[in-house]
C-alpha positions, 0 to 999 in steps of 0.5 A: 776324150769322151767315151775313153775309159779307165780301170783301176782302183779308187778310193774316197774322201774322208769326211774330216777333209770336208771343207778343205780347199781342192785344187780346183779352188773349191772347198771339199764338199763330202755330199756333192758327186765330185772326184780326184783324178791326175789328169782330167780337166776340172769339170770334166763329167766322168761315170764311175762304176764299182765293180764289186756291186756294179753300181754307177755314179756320175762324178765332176771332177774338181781336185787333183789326185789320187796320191796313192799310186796304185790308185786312179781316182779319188770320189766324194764321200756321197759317191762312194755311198752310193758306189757301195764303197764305204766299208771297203774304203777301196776297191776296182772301178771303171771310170768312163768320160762322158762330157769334157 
């Protein structure tokens, strides 16, 4: 529900996926601001924040994942740029609900 918040590692996307369909239907974007999570509805609105820089993003949640376990959200290519995410390929997050 909105406000709940998570903390946990996430990763991201590799570009090559890009155009892959999600199980959202909708084919894998790496510059769109979209994200994998276990549970959220698909079109939920979520605020990641990577807590190494402490920069946020807002995300859509389009696909299911992440597959690693000791992971809870998988974002775009675009989101983890602008986390501050690319070099690190993983790293501890929080990520809040903002709209359902």
């Amino acid at each position: 529900s909105v406000g709940d918040v998570q903390e946990g590692d996430a990763s991201y996307y590799a570009d090559s996926l890009d155009g892959n369909k999600t199980a959202s239907g909708e084919p894998y974007d790496h510059s769109a601001m979209t994200a994998a999570h276990r549970e959220f509805a698909f079109g939920t609105k979520v605020k990641v924040t990577y807590l190494k820089t402490g920069k946020s993003v807002e995300v859509t949640i389009n696909d299911r994942g992440p597959h690693a376990d000791d992971r809870i959200i998988d974002v775009s290519g675009a989101a983890a740029k602008s986390l501050g995410m690319i070099d690190d390929g993983h790293g501890p997050v929080t990520v809040e609900v903002l709209s359902p």
